[in-house]
PAMI-368066 format. One record per residue (C-alpha): x, y, z. Coordinates in steps of 0.25 Angstrom, whole numbers, padded with zeros to 4 digits, always signed. Example, Ala and Ser with C-alpha at 12.3 -4.5 7.8 and 13.67 -1.06 7.14 Angstrom:
+0049-0018+0031;+0055-0004+0029;
***
This chain:
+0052+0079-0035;+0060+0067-0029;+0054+0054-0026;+0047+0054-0011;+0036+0050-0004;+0027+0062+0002;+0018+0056+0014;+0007+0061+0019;-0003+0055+0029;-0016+0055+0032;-0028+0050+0039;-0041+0045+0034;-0051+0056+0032;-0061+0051+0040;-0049+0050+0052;-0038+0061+0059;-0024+0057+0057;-0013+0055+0067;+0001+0054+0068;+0011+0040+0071;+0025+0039+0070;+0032+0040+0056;+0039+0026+0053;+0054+0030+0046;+0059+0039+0037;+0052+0038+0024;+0038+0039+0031;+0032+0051+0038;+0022+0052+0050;+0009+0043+0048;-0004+0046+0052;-0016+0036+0055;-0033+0036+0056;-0038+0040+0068;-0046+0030+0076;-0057+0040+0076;-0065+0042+0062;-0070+0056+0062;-0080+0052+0051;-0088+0040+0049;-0079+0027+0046;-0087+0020+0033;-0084+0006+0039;-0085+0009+0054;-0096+0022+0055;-0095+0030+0068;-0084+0022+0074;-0071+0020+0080;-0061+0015+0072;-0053+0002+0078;-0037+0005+0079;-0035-0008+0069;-0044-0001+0060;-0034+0011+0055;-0024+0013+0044;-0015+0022+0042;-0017+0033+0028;-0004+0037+0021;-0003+0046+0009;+0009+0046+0001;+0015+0054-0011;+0023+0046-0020;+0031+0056-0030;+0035+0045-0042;+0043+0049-0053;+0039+0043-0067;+0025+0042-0064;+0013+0047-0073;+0010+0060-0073;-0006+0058-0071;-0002+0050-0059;+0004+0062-0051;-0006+0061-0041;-0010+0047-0042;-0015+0041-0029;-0014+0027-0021;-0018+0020-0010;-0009+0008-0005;-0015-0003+0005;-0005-0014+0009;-0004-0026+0019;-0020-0027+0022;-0019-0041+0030;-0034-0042+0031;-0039-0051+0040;-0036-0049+0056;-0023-0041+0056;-0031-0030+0050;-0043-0022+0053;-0053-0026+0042;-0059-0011+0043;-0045-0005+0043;-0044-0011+0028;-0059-0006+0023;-0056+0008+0030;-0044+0008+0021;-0050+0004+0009;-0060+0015+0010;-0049+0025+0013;-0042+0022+0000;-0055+0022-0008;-0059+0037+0000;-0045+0044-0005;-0046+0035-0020;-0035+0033-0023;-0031+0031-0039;-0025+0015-0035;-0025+0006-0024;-0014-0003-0021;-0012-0016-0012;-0001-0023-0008;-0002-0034-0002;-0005-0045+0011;-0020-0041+0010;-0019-0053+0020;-0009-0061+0031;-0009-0076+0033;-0023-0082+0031;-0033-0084+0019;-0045-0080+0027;-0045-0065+0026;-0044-0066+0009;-0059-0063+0008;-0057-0051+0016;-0046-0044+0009;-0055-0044-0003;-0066-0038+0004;-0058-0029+0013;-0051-0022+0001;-0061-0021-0009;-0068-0008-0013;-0055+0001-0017;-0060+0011-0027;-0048+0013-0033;-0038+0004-0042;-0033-0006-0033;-0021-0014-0036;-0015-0026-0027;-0002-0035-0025;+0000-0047-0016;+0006-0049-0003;+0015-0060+0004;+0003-0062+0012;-0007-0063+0000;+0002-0072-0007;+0004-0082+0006;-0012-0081+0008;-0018-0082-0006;-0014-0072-0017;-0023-0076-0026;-0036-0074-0019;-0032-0061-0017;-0029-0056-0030;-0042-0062-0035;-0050-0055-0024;-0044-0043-0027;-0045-0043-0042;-0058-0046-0040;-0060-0034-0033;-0055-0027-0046;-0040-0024-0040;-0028-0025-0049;-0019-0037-0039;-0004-0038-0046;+0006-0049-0045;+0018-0046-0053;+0010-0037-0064;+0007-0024-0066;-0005-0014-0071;-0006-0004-0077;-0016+0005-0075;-0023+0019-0079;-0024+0028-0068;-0026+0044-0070;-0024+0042-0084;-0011+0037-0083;-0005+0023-0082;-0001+0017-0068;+0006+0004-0067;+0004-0004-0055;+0014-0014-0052;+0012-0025-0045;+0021-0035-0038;+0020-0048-0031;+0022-0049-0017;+0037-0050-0016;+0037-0056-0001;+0034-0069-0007;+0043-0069-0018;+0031-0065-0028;+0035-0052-0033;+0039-0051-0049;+0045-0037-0052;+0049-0040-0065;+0035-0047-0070;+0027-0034-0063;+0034-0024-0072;+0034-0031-0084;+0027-0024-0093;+0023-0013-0085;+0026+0002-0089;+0041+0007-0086;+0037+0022-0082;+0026+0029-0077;+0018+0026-0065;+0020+0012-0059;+0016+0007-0045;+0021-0006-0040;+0015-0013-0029;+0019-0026-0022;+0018-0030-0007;+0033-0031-0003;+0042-0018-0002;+0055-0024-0006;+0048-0027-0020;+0053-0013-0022;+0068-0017-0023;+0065-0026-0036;+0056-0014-0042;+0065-0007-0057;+0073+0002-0049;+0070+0018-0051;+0058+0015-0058;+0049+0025-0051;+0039+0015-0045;+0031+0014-0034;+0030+0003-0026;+0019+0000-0015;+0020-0012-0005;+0017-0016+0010;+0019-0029+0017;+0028-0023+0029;+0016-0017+0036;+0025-0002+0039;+0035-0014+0046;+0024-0018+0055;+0030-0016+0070;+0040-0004+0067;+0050-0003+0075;+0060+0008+0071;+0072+0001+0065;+0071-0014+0068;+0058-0015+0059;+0066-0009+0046;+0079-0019+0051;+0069-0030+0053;+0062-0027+0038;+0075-0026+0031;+0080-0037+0036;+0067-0043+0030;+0070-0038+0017;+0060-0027+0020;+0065-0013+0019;+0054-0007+0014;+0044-0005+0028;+0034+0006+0026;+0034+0019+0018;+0039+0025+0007;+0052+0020+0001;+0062+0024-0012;+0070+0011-0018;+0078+0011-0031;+0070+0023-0037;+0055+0017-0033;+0046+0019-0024;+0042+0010-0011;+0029+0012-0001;+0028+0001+0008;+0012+0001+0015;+0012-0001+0028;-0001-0010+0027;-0016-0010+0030;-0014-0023+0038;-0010-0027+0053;-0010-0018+0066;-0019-0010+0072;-0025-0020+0080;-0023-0033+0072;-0013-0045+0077;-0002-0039+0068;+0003-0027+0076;+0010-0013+0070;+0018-0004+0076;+0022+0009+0069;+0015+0005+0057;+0000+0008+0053;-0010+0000+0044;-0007+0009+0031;-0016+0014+0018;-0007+0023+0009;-0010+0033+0000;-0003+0036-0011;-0002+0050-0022;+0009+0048-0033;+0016+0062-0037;+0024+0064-0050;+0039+0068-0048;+0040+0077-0060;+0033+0084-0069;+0036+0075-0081;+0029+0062-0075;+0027+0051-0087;+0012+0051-0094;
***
């Protein structure tokens, strides 16, 4: 089977689905949450949800080559770009965290900017994003680092989640190892590809995660890795054409989606963060939780 990114959408069990415009090649049509819950919200019983308030559920299949065979099937769930404090809705990011724990998914990743310019939010994020069921493991973004990375990676290691800066983990899941590969924010000039993979398994199935996209061009080319990162919100304000032309002028090729480079794979979050009724504005974009299933390329998949 050749390496390729199935996409399926869906909306929240609790919501009906609808249509919005598909945003280039490599992506298909999204869907969002409804405004109106057709059962009882946990956080806001009986009641309308505020526009600021919804995310957008993707569900991606990943077919990687070289992974274990006990991790066909393997599920993640990827949340990006949380900006907490007044550019985000703080019920938008508990609704997402309940949605992840409600599909249970095998790992959790973040990556990254989990706030934007001032200190004050910091207690929040830890408050906002505790109560994952499921493995959780973290990396730092620009904003983190400009704020105060090391508050952050102590509140979350205090929650019990695995934060990474240039080092890797490795780690049983479904009776196989899974290495998790994380990288320092490479906006600010912190990323270490070389210490991260020193050490860590050569084969098998190994996860990299680290905030900025472009990371990917420094990866060990045609190494069958997966890398999962954020930081360009979907390109923001989309505007066909002159958004990509502006990113790439920025050194930023990599906007949104699913992305093949030098025999790895690339997904780029769009982000919980910003829009829907917060001072940063979106257009063509959509606050974003993704899901993830990994599928085996052949039958001969490592042990």
């Amino acid at each position: 089977m050749p390496l390729g990114l199935a996409r399926r959408r869906a909306a929240s069990q609790t919501a009906e689905a609808l249509s919005a415009p598909a945003h280039g090649a490599h992506r298909q049509a999204m869907k969002r949450n409804e405004l109106r819950v057709a059962s009882p919200d946990p956080l806001r019983p009986e009641a309308r949800l505020r526009w600021r308030d919804h995310f957008t559920l993707s569900e991606n299949v990943l077919h990687v080559p070289g992974m274990h065979r006990e991790h066909d099937g393997l599920r993640i769930a990827h949340l990006s770009d949380i900006h907490v404090g007044q550019a985000t809705s703080a019920v938008r990011i508990r609704r997402a965290v309940a949605e992840v724990n409600a599909r249970n998914p095998d790992v959790v990743f973040l990556t990254g900017d989990y706030v934007t310019h001032s200190p004050k939010p910091l207690p929040r994020v830890i408050e906002l994003l505790a109560g994952f069921s499921s493995p959780v493991f973290a990396v730092l973004g620009n904003h983190d680092h400009w704020v105060d990375a090391h508050y952050l990676r102590s509140g979350f290691e205090r929650l019990g989640y695995t934060v990474l800066q240039n080092e890797h983990r490795v780690v049983h899941v479904r009776g196989a190892p899974l290495t998790v590969l994380g990288i320092d924010d490479g906006r600010t000039g912190r990323d270490d590809v070389e210490a991260t993979f020193r050490g860590a398994p050569e084969s098998g199935t190994r996860l990299v995660l680290t905030h900025a996209p472009p990371t990917v061009d420094k990866l060990p080319p045609h190494a069958n890795l997966v890398q999962f990162s954020g930081h360009t919100h979907g390109g923001q304000f989309l505007v066909r054409g002159l958004t990509e032309a502006i990113f790439r002028r920025a050194g930023q090729p990599y906007i949104q989606g699913h992305y093949n480079v030098r025999g790895n794979q690339l997904y780029v979050n769009m982000g919980l963060g910003f829009g829907f009724g917060g001072p940063y504005l979106r257009r063509g974009t959509y606050p974003e939780v993704a899901f993830f299933t990994l599928r085996s390329t052949d039958a001969t998949a490592t042990h």
